[in-house]
C-alpha positions, 0 to 999 in steps of 0.5 A: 500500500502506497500513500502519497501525502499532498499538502494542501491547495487544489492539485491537478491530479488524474481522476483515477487517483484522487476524487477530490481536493482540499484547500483551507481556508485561512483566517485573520490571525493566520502569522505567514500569508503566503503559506497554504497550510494554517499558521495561526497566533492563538490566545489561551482559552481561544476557541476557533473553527478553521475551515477547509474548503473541499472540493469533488469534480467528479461525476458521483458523490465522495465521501471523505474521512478527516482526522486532526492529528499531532505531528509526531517523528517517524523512524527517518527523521521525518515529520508525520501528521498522518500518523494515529498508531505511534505512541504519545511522547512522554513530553508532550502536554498538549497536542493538535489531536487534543484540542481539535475536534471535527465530523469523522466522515464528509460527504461531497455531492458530484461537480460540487464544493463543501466547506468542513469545520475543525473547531480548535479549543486551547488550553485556558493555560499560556502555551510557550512554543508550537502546537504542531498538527496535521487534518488528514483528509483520505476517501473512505474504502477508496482502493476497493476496485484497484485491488491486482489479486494476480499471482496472489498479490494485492496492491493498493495506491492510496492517495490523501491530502494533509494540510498542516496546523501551526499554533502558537500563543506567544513570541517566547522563543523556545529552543529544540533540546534532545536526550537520549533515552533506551538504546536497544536491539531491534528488526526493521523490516527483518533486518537487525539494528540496534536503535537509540531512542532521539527525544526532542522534549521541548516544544519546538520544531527541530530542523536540520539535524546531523546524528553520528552514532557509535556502538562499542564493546562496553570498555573497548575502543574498536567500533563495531557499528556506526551509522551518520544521518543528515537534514532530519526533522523533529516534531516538537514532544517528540521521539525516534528511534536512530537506527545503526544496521549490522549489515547483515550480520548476527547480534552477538551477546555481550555488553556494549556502549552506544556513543552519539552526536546530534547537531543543528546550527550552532546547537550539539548534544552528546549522548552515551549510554550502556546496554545489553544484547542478551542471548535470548533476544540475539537467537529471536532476531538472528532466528527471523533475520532476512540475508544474514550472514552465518556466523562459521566460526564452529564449522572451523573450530570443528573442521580444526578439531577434526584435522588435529586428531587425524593428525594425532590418530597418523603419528601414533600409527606412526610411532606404534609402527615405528615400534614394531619395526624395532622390536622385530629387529632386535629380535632378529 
């Protein structure tokens, strides 16, 4: 299944593929003009409807589903507002999908247009830094009929728009700050890495970041993986993990040291932590490995055994022949 996300504004895009379109429409205290998405100076307590113009061109009816969402970091350093699974950052006090509330489902009549509500309640306290958020507008059942069930398969374009939310109440400049929290191992996709969890804990948008990433013998200097990211996004309250691959090869159990960089302008954090790679979890993810390398070292260790005790079973054949020749000699 394929998502395309296409941020606001009305988009020339073949019928087959979207049956609508969507264009917010933007208020008085909307801060950047020039932008499409909406980017307002809220007040504590406000209560306001923001409108999202929608639009069917097509020759049957529509129906649409919409969901505010908070924008959250996705495991590539980047910033996603059409997320609902990942799991709420332990930061974060209030985001979009908190305060915003709208119809679920949106019916749009054939070659007609339809305004949508999002009404928008924010906190009664002052709010320093950004609420960052997405409306996630997808056709309902849209796909049903592009089902390919050749040869078993079942492949689905799913197309969508995402018009992103910014609001903020003051001009207090808040500034990006990260940590480090669990470093662990870990599958992607059936691949082994070994992931360190990135948390920007303030909220304001993190652009820009470089992460260098080291993994150590716990007490050794020799590195063993290392892996370096650029121009990654952070949400603001959110985590990711930085992912570091194996290249193929198989977790060994032991205990190691995770050592890391994370740098934005003028801006640099360091990050170390301990951790452990237990022999339970290294069978399990050495076990559901994809393209692993096979560690031979046993085979070896065996075929050196083997070759050492040939080598034996030949000399004492060997000297016990020896031995024989010389006892029929001297008895000759």
């Amino acid at each position: 299944m394929g998502i395309v996300l296409l941020f606001s504004g009305f988009r020339t895009v073949s019928a087959a593929e979207m049956k609508f379109s969507v264009q917010a429409v933007l208020p008085e205290n909307q801060v950047d003009k020039s932008q499409s998405y909406f980017d307002l100076r809220m007040k504590p307590g406000q209560s306001q409807d923001l409108m999202v113009e929608m639009r069917n061109d097509t020759s049957k009816e529509v129906t649409v589903e919409v969901n505010p969402n908070t924008a959250i970091t996705n495991q590539n350093g980047i910033v996603e507002y059409n997320d609902t699974k990942t799991k709420r950052d332990s930061s974060l006090k209030t985001g979009f999908k908190d305060i915003a509330t709208t119809e679920k489902e949106v019916t749009v009549p054939a070659k007609s247009q339809k305004q949508v509500k999002i009404h928008v309640q924010m906190p009664q306290e002052e709010y320093n830094g950004t609420i960052l958020g997405g409306i996630y507008f997808s056709e309902k059942d849209q796909g049903k009929d592009q089902k390919d069930t050749s040869k078993g398969s079942q492949i689905v374009n799913k197309y969508a728009y995402v018009i992103g939310v910014k609001l903020t109440e003051t001009d207090t400049v808040v500034q990006p700050e990260l940590r480090l929290n669990a470093v662990q191992a870990k599958q992607i996709n059936y691949r082994n890495v070994i992931t360190a969890n990135i948390q920007n804990y303030e909220p304001a948008i993190l652009k820009d970041l470089k992460i260098e990433g080291k993994v150590y013998e716990k007490g050794g200097s020799e590195v063993l993986y290392s892996e370096v990211k650029e121009d990654l996004r952070m949400a603001p309250n959110s985590n990711f993990d930085f992912a570091m691959s194996l290249n193929n090869k198989p977790f060994k159990p032991g205990k190691y040291t995770f050592k890391g960089v994370g740098k934005s302008g003028d801006k640099e954090w360091k990050f170390e932590k301990d951790f452990e790679i237990k022999g339970e979890e290294s069978r399990k993810y050495n076990k559901e490995a994809v393209s692993l390398e096979k560690d031979n070292t046993w085979i070896y260790i065996l075929v050196g055994i083997i070759v050492v005790s040939l080598l034996l079973i030949i000399i004492l054949i060997l000297l016990r022949k020896l031995k024989n020749n010389k006892e029929t000699q001297e008895r000759e």
